[in-house]
C-alpha positions, -999 to +999 in steps of 0.1 A: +000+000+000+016+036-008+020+059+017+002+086+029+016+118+017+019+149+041-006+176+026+002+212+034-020+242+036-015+279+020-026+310+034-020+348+036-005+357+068-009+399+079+020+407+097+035+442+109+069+451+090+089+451+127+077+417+136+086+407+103+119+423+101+131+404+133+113+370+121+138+375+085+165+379+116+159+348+135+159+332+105+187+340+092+210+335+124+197+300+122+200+294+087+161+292+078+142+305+053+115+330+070+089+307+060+107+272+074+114+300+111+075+303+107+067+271+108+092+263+133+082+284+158+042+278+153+053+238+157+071+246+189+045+266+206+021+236+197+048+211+211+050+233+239+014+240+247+007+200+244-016+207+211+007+187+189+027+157+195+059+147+192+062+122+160+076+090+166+105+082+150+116+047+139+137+024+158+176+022+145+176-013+155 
């Protein structure tokens, strides 16, 4: 059976130019694209606030 592919979502985010400005920051001093810091930080504060889990990860047996 194939796989399951993961499906991702567009949308048009508003943001104000400062928050933006230090978002393109971040990213940079952690070599990200804005968009990859984005998601990163929105997956963290769902790790964080126990909305998403963790995804298992295989065993290297």
């Amino acid at each position: 059976m194939a796989e399951k592919k993961e499906k991702t979502k567009s949308f048009i985010l508003r943001i104000d130019a400062q928050t933006m400005d230090a978002i393109e920051a971040w990213a940079a001093d952690e070599f990200r694209s804005t968009n990859g810091q984005l998601q990163w930080i929105i997956a963290e504060a769902l790790r964080k606030s126990g909305r998403l889990k963790k995804k298992k990860t295989p065993d290297l047996e």
